[in-house]
C-alpha positions as a Markdown table, in Angstrom:
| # | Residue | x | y | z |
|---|---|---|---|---|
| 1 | Unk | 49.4 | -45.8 | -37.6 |
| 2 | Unk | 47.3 | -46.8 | -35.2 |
| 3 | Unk | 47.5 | -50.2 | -34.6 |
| 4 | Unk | 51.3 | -49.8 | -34.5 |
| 5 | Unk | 50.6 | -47.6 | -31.5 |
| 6 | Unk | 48.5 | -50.3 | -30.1 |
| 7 | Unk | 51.2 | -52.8 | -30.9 |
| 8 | Unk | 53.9 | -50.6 | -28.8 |
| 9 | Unk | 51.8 | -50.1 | -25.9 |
| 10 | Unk | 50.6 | -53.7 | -26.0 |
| 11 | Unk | 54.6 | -54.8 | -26.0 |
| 12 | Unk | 55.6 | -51.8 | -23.3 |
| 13 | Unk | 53.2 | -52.9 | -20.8 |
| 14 | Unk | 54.2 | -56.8 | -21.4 |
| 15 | Unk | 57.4 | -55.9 | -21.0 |
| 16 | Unk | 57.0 | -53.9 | -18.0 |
| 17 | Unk | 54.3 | -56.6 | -16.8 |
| 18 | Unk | 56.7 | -59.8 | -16.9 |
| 19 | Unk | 60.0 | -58.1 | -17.0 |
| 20 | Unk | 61.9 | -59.8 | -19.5 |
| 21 | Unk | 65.6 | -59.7 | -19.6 |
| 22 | Unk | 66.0 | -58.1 | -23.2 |
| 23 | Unk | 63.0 | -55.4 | -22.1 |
| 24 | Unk | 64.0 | -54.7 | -18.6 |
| 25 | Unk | 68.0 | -54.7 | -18.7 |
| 26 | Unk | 68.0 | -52.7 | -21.6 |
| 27 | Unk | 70.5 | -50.0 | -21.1 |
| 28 | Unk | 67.9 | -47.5 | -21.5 |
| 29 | Unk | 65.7 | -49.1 | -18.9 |
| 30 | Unk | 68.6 | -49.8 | -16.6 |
| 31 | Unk | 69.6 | -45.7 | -16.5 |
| 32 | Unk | 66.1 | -45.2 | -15.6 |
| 33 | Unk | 65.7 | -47.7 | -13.1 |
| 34 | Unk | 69.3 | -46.6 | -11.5 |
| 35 | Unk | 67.5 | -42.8 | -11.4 |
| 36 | Unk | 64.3 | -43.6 | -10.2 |
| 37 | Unk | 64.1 | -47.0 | -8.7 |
| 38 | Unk | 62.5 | -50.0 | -9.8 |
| 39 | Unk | 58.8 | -49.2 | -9.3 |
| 40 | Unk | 59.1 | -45.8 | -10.4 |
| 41 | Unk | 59.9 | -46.8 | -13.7 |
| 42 | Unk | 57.4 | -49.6 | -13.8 |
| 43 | Unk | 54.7 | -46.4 | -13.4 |
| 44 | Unk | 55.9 | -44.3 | -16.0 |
| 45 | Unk | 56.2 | -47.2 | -18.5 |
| 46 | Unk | 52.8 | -48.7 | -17.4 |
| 47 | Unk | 51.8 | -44.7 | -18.4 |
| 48 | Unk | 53.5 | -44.9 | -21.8 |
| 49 | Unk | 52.0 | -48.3 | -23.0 |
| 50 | Unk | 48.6 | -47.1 | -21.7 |
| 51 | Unk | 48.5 | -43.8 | -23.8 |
| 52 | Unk | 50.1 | -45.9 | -27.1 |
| 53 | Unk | 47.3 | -47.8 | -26.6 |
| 54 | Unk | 44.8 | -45.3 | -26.2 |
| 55 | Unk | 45.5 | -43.2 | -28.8 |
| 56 | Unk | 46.6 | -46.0 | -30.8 |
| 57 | Unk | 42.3 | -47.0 | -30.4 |
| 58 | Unk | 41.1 | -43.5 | -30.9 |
| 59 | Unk | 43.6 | -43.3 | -34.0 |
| 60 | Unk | 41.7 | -46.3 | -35.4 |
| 61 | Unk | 38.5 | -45.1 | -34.1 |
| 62 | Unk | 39.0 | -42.1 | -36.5 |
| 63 | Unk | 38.5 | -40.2 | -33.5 |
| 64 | Unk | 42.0 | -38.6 | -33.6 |
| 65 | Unk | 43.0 | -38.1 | -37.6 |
| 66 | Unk | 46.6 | -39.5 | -38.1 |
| 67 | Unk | 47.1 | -37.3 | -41.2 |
């Protein structure tokens, strides 16, 4: 479980980093940008990838159990 969580963070702040067309036009993405604006969502999807990741580490870590 934890290294998928790694994996998703690693891909949401790619995505969010180089702003491909199949990550950022998503129609997801696009009602959030529309709502917020374009660097708004860039922060809260840089937030999501960074906690995947962390508790994607502490996961593997054994530091959080994933039971």
């Amino acid at each position: 479980m934890g290294i998928v969580l790694v994996l998703v963070g690693v891909f949401a702040l790619y995505g969010t980093f180089f702003k491909p067309s199949f990550y950022w036009e998503n129609r997801k993405a696009r009602r959030l940008r529309n709502l917020i604006g374009d660097k708004a969502t860039s922060v809260v999807y840089y937030i999501i990838g960074m906690v995947a990741v962390v508790i994607g580490l502490l996961g593997m870590l054994n530091i959080i159990p994933f039971n």
